[in-house]
Every structure is written in C-alpha cells, then in structure tokens.
N, C-alpha and C positions, 0 to 999 in steps of 0.2 A: 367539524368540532375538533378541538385542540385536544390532545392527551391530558387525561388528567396530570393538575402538581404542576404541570410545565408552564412559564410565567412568556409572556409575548418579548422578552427579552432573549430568551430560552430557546426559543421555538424559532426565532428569526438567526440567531447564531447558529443553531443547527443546520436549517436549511441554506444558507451561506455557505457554511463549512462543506458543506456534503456538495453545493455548486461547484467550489473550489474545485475538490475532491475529485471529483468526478467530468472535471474540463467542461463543462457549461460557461462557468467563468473562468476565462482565461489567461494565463500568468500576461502580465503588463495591461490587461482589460483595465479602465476606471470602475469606480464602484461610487457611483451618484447618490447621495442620500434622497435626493426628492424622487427621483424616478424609483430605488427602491422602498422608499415611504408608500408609494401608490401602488408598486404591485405586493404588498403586504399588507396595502390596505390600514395602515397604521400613520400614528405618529411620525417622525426624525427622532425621538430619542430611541426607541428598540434598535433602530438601527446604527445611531452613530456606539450605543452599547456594543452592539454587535461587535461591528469591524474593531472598536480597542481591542475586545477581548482576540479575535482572529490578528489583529496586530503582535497582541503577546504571545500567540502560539507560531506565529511567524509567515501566515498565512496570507498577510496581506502587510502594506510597505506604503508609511508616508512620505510624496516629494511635495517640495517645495512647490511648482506648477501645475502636476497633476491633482493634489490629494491624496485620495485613498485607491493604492489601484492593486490587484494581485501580484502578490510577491513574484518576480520572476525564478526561471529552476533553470538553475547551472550545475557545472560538474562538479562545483566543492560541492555544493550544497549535499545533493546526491552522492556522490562516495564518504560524504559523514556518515547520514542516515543508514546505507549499507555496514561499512565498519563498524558502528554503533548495534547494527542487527547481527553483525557474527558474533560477535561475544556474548549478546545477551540472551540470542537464542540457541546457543550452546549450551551457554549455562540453564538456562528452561530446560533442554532438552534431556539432559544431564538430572535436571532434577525428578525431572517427571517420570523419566526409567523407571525406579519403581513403583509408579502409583498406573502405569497403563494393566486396563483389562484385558480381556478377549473379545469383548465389544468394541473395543477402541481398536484393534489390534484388525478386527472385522472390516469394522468402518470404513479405516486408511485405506487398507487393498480396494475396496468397492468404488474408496474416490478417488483412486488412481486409476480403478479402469476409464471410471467415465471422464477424467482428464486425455488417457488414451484415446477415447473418441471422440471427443473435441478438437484433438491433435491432428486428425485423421479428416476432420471436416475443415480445418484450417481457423478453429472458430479459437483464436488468440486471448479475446480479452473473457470467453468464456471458463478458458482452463486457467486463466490469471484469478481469476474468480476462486475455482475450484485449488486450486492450488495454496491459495491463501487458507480458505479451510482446513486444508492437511493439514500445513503447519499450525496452527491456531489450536486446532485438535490435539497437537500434541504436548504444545507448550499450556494447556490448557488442564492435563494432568496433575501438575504439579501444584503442592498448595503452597502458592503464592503468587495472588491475584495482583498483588501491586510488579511485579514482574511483569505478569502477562497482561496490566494495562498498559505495563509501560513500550512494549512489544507492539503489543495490538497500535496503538497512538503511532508510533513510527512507519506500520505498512498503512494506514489509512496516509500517515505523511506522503510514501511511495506514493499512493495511487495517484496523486498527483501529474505523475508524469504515466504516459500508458505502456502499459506491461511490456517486459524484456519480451514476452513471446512475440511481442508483435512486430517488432523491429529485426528482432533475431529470431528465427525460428528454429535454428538447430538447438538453441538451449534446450524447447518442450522436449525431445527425445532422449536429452542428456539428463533431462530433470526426472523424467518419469522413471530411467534406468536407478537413478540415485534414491530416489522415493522406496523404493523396488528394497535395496538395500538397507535403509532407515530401517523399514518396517522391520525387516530380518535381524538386525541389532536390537532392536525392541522387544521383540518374538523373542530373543537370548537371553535380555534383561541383558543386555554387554552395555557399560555403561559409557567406559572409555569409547569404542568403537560407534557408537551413534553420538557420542560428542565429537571426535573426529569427523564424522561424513557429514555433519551438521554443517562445520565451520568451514570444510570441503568443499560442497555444496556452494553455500555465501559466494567464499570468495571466488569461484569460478565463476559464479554469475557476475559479479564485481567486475571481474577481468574481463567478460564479453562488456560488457556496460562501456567502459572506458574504453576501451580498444572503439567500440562501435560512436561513440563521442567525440573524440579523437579525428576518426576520419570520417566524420560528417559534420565539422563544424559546430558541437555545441553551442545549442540553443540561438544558433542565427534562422532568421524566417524560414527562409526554404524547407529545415532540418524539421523546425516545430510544424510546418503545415504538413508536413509529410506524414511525422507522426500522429499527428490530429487526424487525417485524413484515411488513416488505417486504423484508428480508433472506432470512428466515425462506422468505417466498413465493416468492423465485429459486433 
C-alpha cells in the first residue's frame, strides 16, 4: 500500500532518488524507462516524470547515445557540495547554540559513544550513518527549517558517494575526538568556538577527501569499484 497523499509520480522519484543515493544505481548506470515501467509495475509517464525532475536536482544526466544514465561523481562536484557544507553548517551551528537543551546535549554524547563502537568493529558506513545524525541533531536546533533543509538536501547529495570513513579510516578517530569537543562548546553555549570547530572539522575532512582523490585517480574504475566494494562489505 502506498503512503497516504503520495501521487505514483511521487513515490517512484523517491524510490529512484533514494537508489541513486544509496549506489543501487550507479553513477554512469542507464536508466531504461520500459524495464523501470515494469519493475513499478506502472506506466512510462511516472517515470520519465521521475528522472526530469532527478535531472533538475542533478542526479541523473542526458547524452546524446546513452539517455538517461546517473550523473557521474567527480572531484569538482564533490569539493562544491563540501565547501557549500562549511559555511552553512557553521552558520546552523552558530544558530542553534542557543536553542540546544540538555537532552540534546544527552543525546550527542550517547551518539558518539555508539559511533565509538562502530569505530571499534570497523563498521564505516554504520558510524557514516550515525554521524550524519549528530550533525543533523544539532543543526536541527535552530529555528530555521529552510537552512536545515537546505543542509540535510546536500548530505543525502554526499551519500552519494560512500562515507570518508570507509576509504579513510583515520578520519573516524579524528572525528569522534572533534565531536568530543563540539559538544563541550555547546555545553558552554560558546558560540564563536563551536562555529570555529564546526568549519574545522569540514575542512579537514575536505583536505583528506582530495588528498585521497588525488592519489587514487578520481573517479576512474578501479578507484569506483574499490569504493563500491567496501561499501558493499559495511
């Protein structure tokens, strides 16, 4: 049974989107209207609706020969959506200072331990999971929802490609000590000082990104089936 409200044009952009997302479908994969008409069990129009709209959010890419095939992920594209995430979850972070409780304040610590054992079991795309909630949690404070959709829209962009933990693993140690810190700026209400470790944070991860980019070849086969393949193993 479909959600209620939600129209078959709706429901098949979701589940596309969340394929993307989530590397089911693959960046350069084609996207067939008649093969996915029949596993939808629908029409060709929900779905050629579909892919425009995943067209305008940038998620999938018309050629001339191919079609409609998933947009491929390179290093502009990637150090945009990063650079585009320091500044705005800085500023989230910055706003939200004074709206955090002592249940939020609770929370954080509790889900950075369990990001800790995650660390500890090697389970990469699980603490990428949990990690995304910290942050979300915090920028989530602040009242301004059109911020924190516009945040949230950009790490669902990221997951695109699979989490820095899994390719870098020394970042999980660096992140969770940094985390460690947030909270304690938070815990102060110091405003300046968790907008700093904020943007800290970013671009350090940034800086492993590229460097590990860099000398792996972005986005050539070997590099992508690597990372799929340690995807794949979390």
């Amino acid at each position: 049974m479909k959600p209620k409200g939600k129209t078959k044009n709706l429901l098949v952009y979701e589940k596309l989107r969340q394929w993307i997302i989530k590397g089911t479908l693959r960046p350069g994969q084609k996207l067939v209207m008649a093969s996915l008409a029949k596993k939808f069990k629908t029409s060709e129009t929900p779905i050629r609706e579909a892919i425009r709209r995943l067209e305008s959010d940038g998620y999938v890419t018309f050629t001339p020969h191919s079609g409609a095939v998933v947009t491929e992920i390179n290093q502009q594209e990637l150090s945009e959506i990063y650079v585009i995430r320091i500044s705005l979850e800085a500023l989230a972070t910055r706003l939200a200072v004074p709206y955090i409780r002592q249940d939020d304040l609770l929370w954080l610590k509790k889900k950075n331990d369990e990001m800790k054992a995650a660390v500890a079991k090697d389970r990469y795309e699980q603490l990428a999971r949990f990690n995304k909630a910290f942050h979300l949690r915090i920028y989530k404070a602040a009242p301004f929802p059109r911020l924190y959709k516009m945040i949230s829209d950009l790490w669902d962009a990221f997951e695109r490609w699979p989490s820095i933990f899994t390719y870098i693993p020394k970042r999980a140690a660096a992140a969770l000590t940094e985390h460690e810190q947030i909270i304690e700026a938070l815990e102060k209400a110091d405003v300046d000082r968790a907008d700093d470790l904020m943007k800290e944070q970013k671009k350090k991860s940034l800086e492993a990104l590229q460097q590990y980019m860099v000398q792996r070849r972005t986005g050539s086969p070997e590099m992508l089936e690597e990372i799929w393949q340690k995807r794949a193993r979390n």
